[in-house]
C-alpha positions, 0 to 999 in steps of 0.5 A: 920861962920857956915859950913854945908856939903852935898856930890853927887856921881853921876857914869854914864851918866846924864840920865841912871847914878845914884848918891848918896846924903850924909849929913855931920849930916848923916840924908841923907847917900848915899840917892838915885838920879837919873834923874827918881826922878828929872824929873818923879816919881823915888824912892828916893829924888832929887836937888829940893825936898832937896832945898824945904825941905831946904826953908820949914824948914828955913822959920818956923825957922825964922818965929818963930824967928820974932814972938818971937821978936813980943812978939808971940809963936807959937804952931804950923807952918805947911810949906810946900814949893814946888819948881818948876824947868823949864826942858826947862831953866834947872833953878829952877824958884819958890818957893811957900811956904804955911803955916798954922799956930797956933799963939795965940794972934796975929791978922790976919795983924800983922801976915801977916807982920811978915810972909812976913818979914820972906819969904824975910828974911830967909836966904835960900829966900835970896839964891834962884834966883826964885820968891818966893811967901807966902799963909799964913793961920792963923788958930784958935785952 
């Protein structure tokens, strides 16, 4: 089994209070949050821009993983996931990931199979409780 470890200190209130998010690879050490840059436009980062950065991430590793069992390389897979979180149910409630990508060789329908296997089957997608949806664009050279 594989742990990995992040850790919040928040001191305050949920609205005036701020916090701090570290991680164990010490990319993120005492990285600033608070409610301004969770539910406006605050300096530093947030719950949901970590879990986007998490699934966009997560989702090119993987797809580089199936490609690579489809006999493809990628020269490049640009992910960018944007998750939505719905301030009145206080859940995250979708995940969109667009994707443009350079494979040689790969047909246009081979490659929407893979990335769709991918989308269902990387393992934050598999975590996430929210609709996730797939814009995959294969682009030439």
């Amino acid at each position: 089994m594989i742990n990995r470890k992040a850790t919040a200190v928040w001191k305050g209130t949920g609205k005036e209070g701020t916090g701090t998010v570290s991680t164990q690879s010490t990319v993120l050490e005492n990285t600033q949050y608070s409610f301004n840059t969770r539910f406006a436009e605050g300096k530093g980062t947030n719950p949901e821009e970590l879990i986007a950065a998490a699934h966009a991430s997560c989702f090119a590793m993987k797809l580089s993983f199936e490609l690579n069992a489809a006999g493809f390389t990628a020269d490049e897979l640009n992910a960018t996931a944007t998750v939505t979180l719905d301030p009145a149910k206080g859940q995250v409630t979708k995940s969109a990931i667009d994707l443009k990508a350079k494979v040689p060789g790969v047909d246009a329908d081979q490659f929407a199979q893979i990335a769709d296997k991918a989308k269902k089957e990387c393992p934050i997608s598999q975590l996430l409780n929210a609709e996730i949806t797939l814009n995959a664009e294969l682009v030439s050279e």
